[in-house]
C-alpha positions as CSV (number, residue, x, y, z in Angstrom):
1,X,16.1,-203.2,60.3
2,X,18.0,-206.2,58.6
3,X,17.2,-204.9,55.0
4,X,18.8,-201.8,55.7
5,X,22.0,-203.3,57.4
6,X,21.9,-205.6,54.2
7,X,21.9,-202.4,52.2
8,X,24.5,-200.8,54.0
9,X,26.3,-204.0,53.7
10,X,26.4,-204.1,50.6
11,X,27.3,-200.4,50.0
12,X,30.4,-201.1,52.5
13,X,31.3,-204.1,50.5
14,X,35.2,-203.9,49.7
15,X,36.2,-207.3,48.5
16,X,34.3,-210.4,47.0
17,X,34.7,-212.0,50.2
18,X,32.4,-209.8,51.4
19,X,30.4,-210.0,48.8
20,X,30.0,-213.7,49.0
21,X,29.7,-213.6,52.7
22,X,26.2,-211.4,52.4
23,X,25.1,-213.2,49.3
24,X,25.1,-216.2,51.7
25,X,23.2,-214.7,54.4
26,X,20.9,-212.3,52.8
27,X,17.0,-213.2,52.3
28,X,16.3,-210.1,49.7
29,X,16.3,-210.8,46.2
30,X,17.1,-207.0,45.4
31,X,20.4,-207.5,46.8
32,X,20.8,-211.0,44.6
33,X,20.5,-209.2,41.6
34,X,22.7,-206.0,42.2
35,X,25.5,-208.5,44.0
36,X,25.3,-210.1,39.9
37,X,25.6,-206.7,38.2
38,X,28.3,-205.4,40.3
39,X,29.9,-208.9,39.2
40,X,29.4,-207.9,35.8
41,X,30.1,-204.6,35.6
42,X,33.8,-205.4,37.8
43,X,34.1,-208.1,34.8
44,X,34.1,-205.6,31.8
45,X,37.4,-203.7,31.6
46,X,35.4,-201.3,29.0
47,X,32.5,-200.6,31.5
48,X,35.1,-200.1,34.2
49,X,36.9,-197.5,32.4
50,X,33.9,-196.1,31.9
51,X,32.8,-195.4,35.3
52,X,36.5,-194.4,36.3
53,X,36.5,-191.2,33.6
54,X,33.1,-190.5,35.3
55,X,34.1,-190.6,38.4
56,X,37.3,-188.2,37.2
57,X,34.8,-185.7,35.7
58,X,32.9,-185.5,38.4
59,X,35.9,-185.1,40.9
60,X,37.4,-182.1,38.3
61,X,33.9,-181.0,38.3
62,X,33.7,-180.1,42.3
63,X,37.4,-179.0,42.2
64,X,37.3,-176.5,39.5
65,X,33.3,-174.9,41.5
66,X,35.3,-175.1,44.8
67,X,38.4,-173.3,43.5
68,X,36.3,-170.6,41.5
69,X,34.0,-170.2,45.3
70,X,37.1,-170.0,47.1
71,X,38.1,-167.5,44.7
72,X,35.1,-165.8,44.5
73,X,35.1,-165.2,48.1
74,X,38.8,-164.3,48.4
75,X,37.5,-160.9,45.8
76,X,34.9,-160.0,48.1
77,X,36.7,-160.0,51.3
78,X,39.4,-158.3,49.7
């Protein structure tokens, strides 16, 4: 039960306090090494702006299918 309330953890984390805070207390190495790539990846501006227009697309990508559904089912009921 501690590995997963590591995991979730470290899914929650919002700052690098909390970050350091579960680095400190945390046995499993698995968390270790994702603790040092979310490090890395926070520390490349190119990476960063890489995951953001991701993150966009995706977002524009379940607006644009929930607006064409709602629209979809706005024709049949009429």
């Amino acid at each position: 039960m501690d590995r997963m309330k590591d995991w979730l953890t470290l899914i929650n984390a919002e700052t690098e306090g909390d970050l350091m805070d579960l680095e400190a207390t945390t046995q499993i190495p698995e968390i270790h090494k994702a603790i040092a790539l979310l490090r890395e990846l926070n520390a490349d501006e190119e990476l960063k702006q890489q995951a953001y227009a991701r993150e966009k697309l995706l977002h524009d990508e379940a607006t644009s299918s929930g607006n064409a559904r709602r629209k979809g089912t706005e024709e049949t009921e009429s």
